[in-house]
N, C-alpha and C positions, 0 to 999 in steps of 0.2 A: 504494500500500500504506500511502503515506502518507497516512493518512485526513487532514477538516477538524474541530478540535474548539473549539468555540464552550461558554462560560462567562459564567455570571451568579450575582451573588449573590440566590438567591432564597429566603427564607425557606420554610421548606415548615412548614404546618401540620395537624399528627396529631391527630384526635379520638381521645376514648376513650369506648367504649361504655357506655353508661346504667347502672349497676346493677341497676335494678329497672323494672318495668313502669307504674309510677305516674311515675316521673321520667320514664321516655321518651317515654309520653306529656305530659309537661308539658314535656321538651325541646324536643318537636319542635311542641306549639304555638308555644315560647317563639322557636324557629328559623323559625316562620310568619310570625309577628307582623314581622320584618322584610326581609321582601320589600318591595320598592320598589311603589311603585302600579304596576298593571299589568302585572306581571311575573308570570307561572306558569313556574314549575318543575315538571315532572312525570317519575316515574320509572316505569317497567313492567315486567315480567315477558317474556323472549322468548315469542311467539306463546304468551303466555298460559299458560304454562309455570310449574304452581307445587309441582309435586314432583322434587327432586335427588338422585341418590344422595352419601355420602358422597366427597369429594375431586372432584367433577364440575365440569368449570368452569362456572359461573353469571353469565352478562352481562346485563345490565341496559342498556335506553334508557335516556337522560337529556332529555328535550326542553324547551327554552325556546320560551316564546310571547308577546310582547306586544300589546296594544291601542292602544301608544303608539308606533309606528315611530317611529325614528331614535334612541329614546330610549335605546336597550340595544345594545351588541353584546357577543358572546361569542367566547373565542378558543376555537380548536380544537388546541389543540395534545395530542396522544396521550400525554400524562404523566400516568396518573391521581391522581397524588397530590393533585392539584386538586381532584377530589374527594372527601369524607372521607363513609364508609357509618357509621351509629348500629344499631346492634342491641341484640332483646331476643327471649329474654333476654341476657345477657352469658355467661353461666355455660355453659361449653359450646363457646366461640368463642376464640381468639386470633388476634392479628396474629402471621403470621408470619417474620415484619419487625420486629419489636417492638425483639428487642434490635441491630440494629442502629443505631448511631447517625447523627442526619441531616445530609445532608451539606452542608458549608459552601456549598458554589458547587454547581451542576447543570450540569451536561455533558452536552453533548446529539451525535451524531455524524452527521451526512447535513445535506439540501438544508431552507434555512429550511422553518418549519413556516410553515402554509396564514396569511396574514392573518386578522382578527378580522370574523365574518362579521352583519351588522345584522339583531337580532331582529325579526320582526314577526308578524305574522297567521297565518303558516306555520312550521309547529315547528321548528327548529332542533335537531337532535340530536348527541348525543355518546355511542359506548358504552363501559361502564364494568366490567372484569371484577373482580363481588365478592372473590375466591379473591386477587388482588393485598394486599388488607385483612384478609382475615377467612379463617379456618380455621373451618369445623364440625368438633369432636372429638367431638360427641356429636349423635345422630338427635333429632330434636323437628320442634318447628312455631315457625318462625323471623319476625319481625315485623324492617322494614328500612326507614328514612330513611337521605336523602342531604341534605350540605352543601355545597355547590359555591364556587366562588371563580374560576368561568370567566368569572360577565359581567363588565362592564365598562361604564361612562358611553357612549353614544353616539357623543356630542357628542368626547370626546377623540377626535384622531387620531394614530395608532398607527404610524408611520415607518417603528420595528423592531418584528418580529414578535413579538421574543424583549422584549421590554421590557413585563415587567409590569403596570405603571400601577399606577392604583388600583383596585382590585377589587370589587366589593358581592357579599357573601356572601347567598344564595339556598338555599333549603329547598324540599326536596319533601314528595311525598306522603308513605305508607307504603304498601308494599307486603310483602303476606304469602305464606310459601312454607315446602314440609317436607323436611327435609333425613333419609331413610331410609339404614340402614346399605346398603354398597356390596356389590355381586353380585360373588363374585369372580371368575364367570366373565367380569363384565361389565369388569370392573378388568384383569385378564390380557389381555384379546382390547385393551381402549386401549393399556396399556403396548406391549406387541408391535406393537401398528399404527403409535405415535405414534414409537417405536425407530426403524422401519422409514423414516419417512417425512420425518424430519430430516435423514437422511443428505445429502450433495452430491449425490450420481451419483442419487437415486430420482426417476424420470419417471413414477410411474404415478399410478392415481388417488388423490386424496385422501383417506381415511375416517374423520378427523377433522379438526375446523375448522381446530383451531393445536395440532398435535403439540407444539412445546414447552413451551406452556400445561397441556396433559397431563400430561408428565411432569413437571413443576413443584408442580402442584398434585395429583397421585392420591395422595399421601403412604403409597405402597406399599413393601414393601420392594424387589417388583419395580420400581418403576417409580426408585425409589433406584440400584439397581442398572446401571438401563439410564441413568442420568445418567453415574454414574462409569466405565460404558465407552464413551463417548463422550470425557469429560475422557483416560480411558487413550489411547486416538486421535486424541490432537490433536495433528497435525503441524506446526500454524503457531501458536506463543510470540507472545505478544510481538505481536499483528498483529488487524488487523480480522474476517480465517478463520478466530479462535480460537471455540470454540465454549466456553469456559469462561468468560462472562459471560450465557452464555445456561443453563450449568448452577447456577450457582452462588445463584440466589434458591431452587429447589428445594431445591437439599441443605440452604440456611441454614432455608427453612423445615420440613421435613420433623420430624415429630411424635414421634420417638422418637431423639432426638438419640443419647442412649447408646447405643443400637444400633448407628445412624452412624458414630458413631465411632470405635467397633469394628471396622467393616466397612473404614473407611478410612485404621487404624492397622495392620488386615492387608493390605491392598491396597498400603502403604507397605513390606513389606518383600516382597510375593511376587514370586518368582521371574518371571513374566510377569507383572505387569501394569509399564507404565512409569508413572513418576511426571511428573507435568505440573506445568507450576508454580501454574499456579491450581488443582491440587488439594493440593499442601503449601499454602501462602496459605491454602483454604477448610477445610482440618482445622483448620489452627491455631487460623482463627475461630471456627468451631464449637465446639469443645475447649474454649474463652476463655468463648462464653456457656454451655458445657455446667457450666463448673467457677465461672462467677460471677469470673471472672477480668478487671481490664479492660483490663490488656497483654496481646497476644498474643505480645508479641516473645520469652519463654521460650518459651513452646509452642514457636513456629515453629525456634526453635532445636535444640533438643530434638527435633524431627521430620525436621530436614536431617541432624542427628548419626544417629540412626535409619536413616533412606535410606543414608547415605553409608557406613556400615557394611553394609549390603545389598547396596548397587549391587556388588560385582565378583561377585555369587552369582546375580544377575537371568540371566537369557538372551538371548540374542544381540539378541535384538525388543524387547527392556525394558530391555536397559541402556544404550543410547546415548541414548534421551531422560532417564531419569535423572539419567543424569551430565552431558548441558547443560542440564537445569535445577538440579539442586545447583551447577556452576560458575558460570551467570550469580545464584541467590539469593546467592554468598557473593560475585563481582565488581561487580553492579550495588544492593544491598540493604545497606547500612552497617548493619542492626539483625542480621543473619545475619553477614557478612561480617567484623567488627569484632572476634568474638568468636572469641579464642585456641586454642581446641578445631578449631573453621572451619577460620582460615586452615592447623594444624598440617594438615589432610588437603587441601586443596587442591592442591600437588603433586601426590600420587598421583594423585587424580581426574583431573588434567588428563593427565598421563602414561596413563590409562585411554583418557581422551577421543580422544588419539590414535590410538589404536590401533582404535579403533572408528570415525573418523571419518566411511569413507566407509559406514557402516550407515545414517547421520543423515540424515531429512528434509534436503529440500534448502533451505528456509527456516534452518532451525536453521545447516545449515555455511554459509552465507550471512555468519549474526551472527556465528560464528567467524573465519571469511578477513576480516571487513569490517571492522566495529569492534570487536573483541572480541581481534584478529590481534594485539594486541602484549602480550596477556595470555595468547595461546594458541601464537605460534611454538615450533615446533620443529622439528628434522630426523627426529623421528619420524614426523613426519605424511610424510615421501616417499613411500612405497609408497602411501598411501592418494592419494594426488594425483597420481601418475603413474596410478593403477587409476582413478580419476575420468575424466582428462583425455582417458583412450585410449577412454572410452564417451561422452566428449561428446557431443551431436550437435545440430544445426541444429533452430531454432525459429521462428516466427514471432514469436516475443517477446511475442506478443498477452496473455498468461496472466502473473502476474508469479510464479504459483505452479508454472511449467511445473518439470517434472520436471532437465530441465537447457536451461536458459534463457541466453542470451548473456550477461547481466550474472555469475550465477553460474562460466560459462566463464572469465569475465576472470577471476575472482578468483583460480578455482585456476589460472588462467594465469601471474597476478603472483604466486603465492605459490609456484610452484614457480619461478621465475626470479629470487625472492629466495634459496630453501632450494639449489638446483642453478645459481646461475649462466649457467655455458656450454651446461647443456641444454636452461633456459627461455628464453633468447634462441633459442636453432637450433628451438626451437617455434614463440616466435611469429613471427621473421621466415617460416619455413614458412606462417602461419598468415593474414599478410597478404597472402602473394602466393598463396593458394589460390582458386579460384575464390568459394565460400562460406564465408567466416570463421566462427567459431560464438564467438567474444569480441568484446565490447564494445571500442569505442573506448577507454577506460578501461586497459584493458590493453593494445591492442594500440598504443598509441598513446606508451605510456610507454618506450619504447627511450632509453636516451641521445642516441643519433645526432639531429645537426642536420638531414642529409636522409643518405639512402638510396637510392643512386643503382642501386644491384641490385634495388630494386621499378621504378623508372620502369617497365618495358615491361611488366609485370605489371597495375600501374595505370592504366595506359593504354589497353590490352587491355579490362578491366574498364568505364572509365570510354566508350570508345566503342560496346560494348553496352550499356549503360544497367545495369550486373549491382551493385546494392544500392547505387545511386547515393548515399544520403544516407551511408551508412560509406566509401564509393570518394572522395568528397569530401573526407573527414573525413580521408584516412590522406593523401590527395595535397594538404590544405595543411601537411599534419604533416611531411613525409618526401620530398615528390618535389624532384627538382630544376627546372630551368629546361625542359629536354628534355620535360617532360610543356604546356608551352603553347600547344603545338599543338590539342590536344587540348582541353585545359581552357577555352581560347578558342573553340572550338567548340560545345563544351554549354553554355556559358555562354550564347551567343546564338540558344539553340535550344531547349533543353530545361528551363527554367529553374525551383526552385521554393526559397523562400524558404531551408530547409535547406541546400540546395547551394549558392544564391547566397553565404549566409555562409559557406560554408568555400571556395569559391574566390577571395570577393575577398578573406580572407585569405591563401592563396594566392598570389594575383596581388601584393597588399600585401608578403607577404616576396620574392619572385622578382623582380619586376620592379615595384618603387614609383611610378614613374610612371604609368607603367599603371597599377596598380592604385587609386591616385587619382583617377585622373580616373571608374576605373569606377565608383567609390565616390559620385563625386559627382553622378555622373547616375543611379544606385540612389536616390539621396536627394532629386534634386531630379524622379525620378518617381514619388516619395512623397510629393510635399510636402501637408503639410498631411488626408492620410488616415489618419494615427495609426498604420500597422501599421509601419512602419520604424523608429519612436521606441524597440524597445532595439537595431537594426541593429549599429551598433557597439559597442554593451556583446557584443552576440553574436561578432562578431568577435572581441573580446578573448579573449572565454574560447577560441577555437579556436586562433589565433594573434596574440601582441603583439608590437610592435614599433618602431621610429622613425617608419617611416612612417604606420601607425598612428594615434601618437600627435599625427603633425602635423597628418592628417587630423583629428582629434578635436578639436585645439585653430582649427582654421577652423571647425568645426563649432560652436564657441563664437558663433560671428557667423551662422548660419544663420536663414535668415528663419522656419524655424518652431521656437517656443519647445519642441516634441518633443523635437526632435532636439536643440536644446541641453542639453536636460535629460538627456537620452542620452550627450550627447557630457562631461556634467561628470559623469554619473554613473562613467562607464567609463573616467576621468582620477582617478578618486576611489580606484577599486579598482584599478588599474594602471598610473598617470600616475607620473611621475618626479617628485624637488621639485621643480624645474623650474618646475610645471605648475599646482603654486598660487598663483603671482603673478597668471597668465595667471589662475585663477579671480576672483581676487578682483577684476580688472579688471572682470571679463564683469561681476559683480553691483554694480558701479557704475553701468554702462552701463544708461541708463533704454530702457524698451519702452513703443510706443506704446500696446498695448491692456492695460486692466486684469487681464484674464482671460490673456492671453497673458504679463502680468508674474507673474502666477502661478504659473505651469506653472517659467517659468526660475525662479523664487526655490526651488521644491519641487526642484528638480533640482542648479542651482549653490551655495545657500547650504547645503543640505545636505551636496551632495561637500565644500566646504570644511569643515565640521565634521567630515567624519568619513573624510577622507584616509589612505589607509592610511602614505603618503611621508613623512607631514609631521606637525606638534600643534599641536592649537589651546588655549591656555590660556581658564580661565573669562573673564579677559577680552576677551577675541579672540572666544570666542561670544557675549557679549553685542554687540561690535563687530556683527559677521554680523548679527546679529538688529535693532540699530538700521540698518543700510541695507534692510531688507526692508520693504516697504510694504505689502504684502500681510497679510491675517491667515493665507491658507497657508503664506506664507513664515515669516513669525513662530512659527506654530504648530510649525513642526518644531525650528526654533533651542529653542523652550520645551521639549520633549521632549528634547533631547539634554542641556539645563541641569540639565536634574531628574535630569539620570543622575550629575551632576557637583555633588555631596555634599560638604558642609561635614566635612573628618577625611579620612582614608584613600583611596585609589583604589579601588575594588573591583576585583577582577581573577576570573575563572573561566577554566575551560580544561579540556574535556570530552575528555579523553584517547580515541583511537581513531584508526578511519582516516585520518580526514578533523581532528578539532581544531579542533572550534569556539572560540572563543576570544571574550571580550568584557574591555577594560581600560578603567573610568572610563564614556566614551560613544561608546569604538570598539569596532565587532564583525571581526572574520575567521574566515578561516580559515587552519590551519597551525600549523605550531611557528618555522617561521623566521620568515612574519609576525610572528606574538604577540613573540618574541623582540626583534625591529626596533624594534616598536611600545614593548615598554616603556623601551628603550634611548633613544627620543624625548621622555619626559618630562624636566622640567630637573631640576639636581640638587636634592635635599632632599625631591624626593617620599616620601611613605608612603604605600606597598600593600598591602592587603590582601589575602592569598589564601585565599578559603574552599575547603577540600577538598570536590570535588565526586566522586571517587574515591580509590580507595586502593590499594597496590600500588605493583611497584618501577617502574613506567611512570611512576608519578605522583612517586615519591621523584625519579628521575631531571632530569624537566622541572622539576622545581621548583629543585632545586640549579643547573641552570642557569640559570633565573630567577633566584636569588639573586647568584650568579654578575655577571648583567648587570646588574643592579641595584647592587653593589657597586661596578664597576667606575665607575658615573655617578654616583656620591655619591647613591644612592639607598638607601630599607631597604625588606625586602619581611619585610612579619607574614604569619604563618600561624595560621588559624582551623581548629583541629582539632577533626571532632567527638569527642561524650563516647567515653571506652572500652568495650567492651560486656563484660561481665566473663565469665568463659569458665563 
């Protein structure tokens, strides 16, 4: 769910169409004249296709051709802003994009785009939808060049796909075409097909190319209409299933903004519709270029105040997403959040939110129980978590969006065994010893108890049918006793797969350490050197840590493959005792025969010694590290952590939620007792800086603590608060 998002800073450049018919013809020789020898650009009309109706999508080829192989290549990458359309006349057309401003970096989401493909003799094409550039507002007979900025030299070779180079800017032909007012029989029957055909669940046929090209560009009031109930339907915030990135170039382009937003300032207070959060965010924007505004941050304020005055008058269907997108705009948005009008109703909202809880997409109570839980506790929420808990039910987990999903189960599992104690334990111990659990390890796994000797025959039961072996694994290194190794020595030499092997030889590691050493070291040594064991025991750790463990990890220092050292210093790094940094800095004295193989230990051992959660390493101590590294990999990471390690203040953050990420100077974790440990390791006289990356009494709390610990070490912690937002 968690997408990959890749960033570059790439300049994007916007043409603006000719004025008059005299310049564009002398533009677009003047844009001829420097094409490279050899090089045709050509652009065309689909199958020849040169009458549109009004708002119809209009795609254009683009083809390169050279005489000169080897000489050109072109990337393909599906961004059109690469290439910029000239129109004439001008009068008549806008970008409907215009007022958005362009963006610093480009962010791109999915699998790298295609490499840069070598022009030659045979066209190379790319298609280009006009409508992304250009609105026709008015019917005429339209003339159209293109400027491109896709080829590229040859001769360069191109590593990363995403790396621009140097570019040669390339013109085409012109091509002419008449853009007649729209049928609106013809306009109705799209919107309604393209409505129709966006949805998730529609299997049938197609009957237009790209429905949301459609409704992007028909600049209808229907087709307006069918945007914003879509954005009203969006169950998944916050997430890649949101379909409000795919509404939102529409409604910014859409040709009668004032109407807009009209429609969208009643839609903000009606009774059914629910408010989304990219549709408060995209009024605001709209609103901002309606009124020539270039903050939006009143607007948006101003529109939450609006909603939140609404929301307890919505109905049943409309107001639970309301009110967690008002609570996440005023907890995760410092420009909403900040302002004193906000935070006075936040209270009640939440108090609302409770009570509504279990109405909510299962995504949305997700971001509440998960990270969101120490902004939203309370004991009102029991009825709605006992009413969840009892509809649970078994998934294949396959769906991350399934309607009540294992991860989701844990949550309300630990949330009601925080709110009820003695109920939520007599849950999940029920819960583990059932044949099919429907929570995550996550929760079911977080009991106090060191073992639980009232699961053994439960587990054991379980683990000799083969019945969800990789969680039956999971609960019997957590909680079995000695009594289940029968058992577990059994599957182990039978049934084995990578999952299970690391939760039993955890397992075997805390029950019987001998054993589970010696098993550990014939796992590794019939790994050797195949790369898939190299995070073995960092995966251990995380299931189970412990002495033996860690002695295992510190032999693992002396293993003949540099993997597994690297393994074994990284999983000393995140869980090793201090102890355990002497033992490091040993190992990285210690020369390795192969150049390649000193590499892999320097990436793995000089780095856990930099960034040990146990222990500190002072800026001089990292240069130390960095002078025994021979390697330019080993180097290269010591220089990375140096640059985190700034002349003045320590930087400190700490992303308040479930989990607490945490970064101090050029250590990362997670937790609050980590973060807390970690700063207590600097020597006295440090100065910290803490930039507020939240707000709220979750954040006043951990901070006064940090100050607290800081105190106590002849330390001082500053705080970077941002501006006030005035109410």
């Amino acid at each position: 769910m968690k997408p990959l998002w890749i960033a570059l800073g790439l300049a994007l450049t916007l043409a603006a169409p000719a004025p008059a018919a005299d310049d564009f013809d002398a533009g677009q020789s003047a844009a001829l004249t420097q094409n490279p020898a050899g090089l045709i650009c050509a652009l065309s009309l689909p199958d020849g296709k040169t009458q549109f109706q009004q708002g119809e999508v209009i795609r254009l080829t683009l083809s390169f051709t050279s005489d000169r192989p080897g000489a050109y290549q072109m990337r393909r990458w599906p961004f059109e802003r690469m290439d910029s359309p000239h129109v004439s006349p001008s009068e008549g057309t806008a970008d409907p994009m215009a007022d958005v401003p362009p963006p610093r970096f480009f962010s791109y989401n999915g699998p790298p785009p295609p490499a840069p493909v070598a022009i030659g003799n045979k066209p190379v094409t790319v298609p280009m939808t006009v409508n992304e550039r250009l609105r026709f507002d008015k019917p005429g007979t339209y003339r159209l060049y293109v400027t491109s900025s896709r080829v590229m030299d040859g001769k360069v070779k191109v590593n990363n796909p995403f790396d621009a180079g140097k570019t040669i800017t390339t013109a085409s032909n012109v091509v002419q075409f008449q853009i007649v007012p729209a049928d609106p029989a013809w306009a109705h029957a799209q919107a309604q097909a393209a409505l129709v055909e966006v949805q998730d669940h529609y299997t049938g046929p197609m009957t237009v190319s790209d429905p949301w090209d459609v409704l992007r560009y028909l600049g209808t009031p229907e087709s307006a209409r069918a945007l914003l109930s879509i954005l009203g339907a969006d169950k998944y915030p916050r997430s890649s299933e949101s379909k409000g990135e795919e509404c939102r170039p529409g409604l910014i382009g859409y040709p009668d903004r004032a109407w807009l937003v009209g429609e969208m300032e009643h839609d903000l207070t009606a009774p059914d519709y629910p408010v989304a959060q990219t549709f408060l965010s995209t009024l605001a924007e709209i609103a901002s270029y309606q009124k020539k505004v270039k903050d939006d941050g009143p607007l948006l304020r101003t529109y939450w105040l609006r909603a939140a005055e609404a929301a307890p008058r919505k109905s049943n269907t409309a107001r639970p997403m309301t009110l967690h997108t008002l609570l996440e705009d005023a907890w995760l948005n410092p420009d909403v959040g900040q302002n004193g009008a906000v935070r006075a109703r936040v209270p009640s909202l939440t108090r609302r939110m409770a009570l509504d809880f279990d109405r909510l997409p299962p995504l949305p109570q997700s971001y509440l129980l998960g990270d969101e839980w120490t902004r939203f506790r309370s004991p009102t929420l029991l009825p709605a978590l006992r009413r969840l808990w009892a509809g649970a039910k078994l998934t294949d987990n396959t769906n991350v969006f399934d309607a009540y999903n294992t991860e989701l189960n844990g949550l309300i599992l630990r949330r009601l065994r925080e709110l009820s104690p003695q109920e939520g334990r007599a849950l999940t111990l029920r819960e583990i010893a059932s044949p099919s659990p429907r929570a995550d390890m996550a929760a079911l796994g977080s009991l106090g108890n060191a073992t639980l000797p009232v699961l053994d025959q439960a587990l054991a039961r379980r683990l000799a049918a083969r019945q969800d072996a990789d969680l039956t694994c999971q609960l019997i290194a957590r909680y079995a006793t000695p009594a289940v190794l029968p058992q577990a020595k059994a599957y182990y030499a039978r049934w084995l797969d990578y999952s299970t092997e690391v939760s039993l030889l955890a397992y075997f590691l805390r029950v019987q350490p001998a054993y589970g050493k010696v098993m550990l070291h014939r796992a590794l040594l019939g790994w050797l050197g195949r790369g898939s064991m190299e995070t073995l025991m960092g995966d251990i750790a995380a299931v189970q840590y412990g002495p033996a463990l860690e002695q295992a990890a510190v032999a693992g220092l002396r293993n003949a493959d540099p993997g597994v050292v690297a393994d074994a210093a990284r999983m000393l790094a995140r869980h090793g005792s201090p102890e355990t940094e002497a033992t490091l800095w040993a190992r990285l004295r210690m020369p390795d025969a192969k150049p390649r193989s000193r590499a892999v230990v320097e990436q793995g051992v000089a780095l856990s010694l930099a960034t040990g959660q146990a222990w500190y390493e002072s800026p001089a101590r990292l240069k130390l590290i960095r002078a025994l590294c021979v390697t330019d990999e080993g180097r290269r990471v010591l220089n990375d952590c140096l640059q985190r390690v700034a002349a003045g203040p320590v930087h400190v953050d700490y992303e308040t939620g479930d989990r607490g990420y945490w970064s101090v100077g050029h250590y990362d974790g997670v937790g609050r007792t980590a973060f807390l440990a970690k700063l207590s390791q600097f020597p006295r006289g440090t100065v910290f800086s803490w930039q507020d990356v939240g707000f709220g009494p979750e954040v006043e709390r951990l901070y006064a603590q940090a100050r607290g610990i800081a105190r106590a070490h002849g330390q001082t912690l500053e705080r970077q608060r941002p501006t006030p937002i005035p109410s």
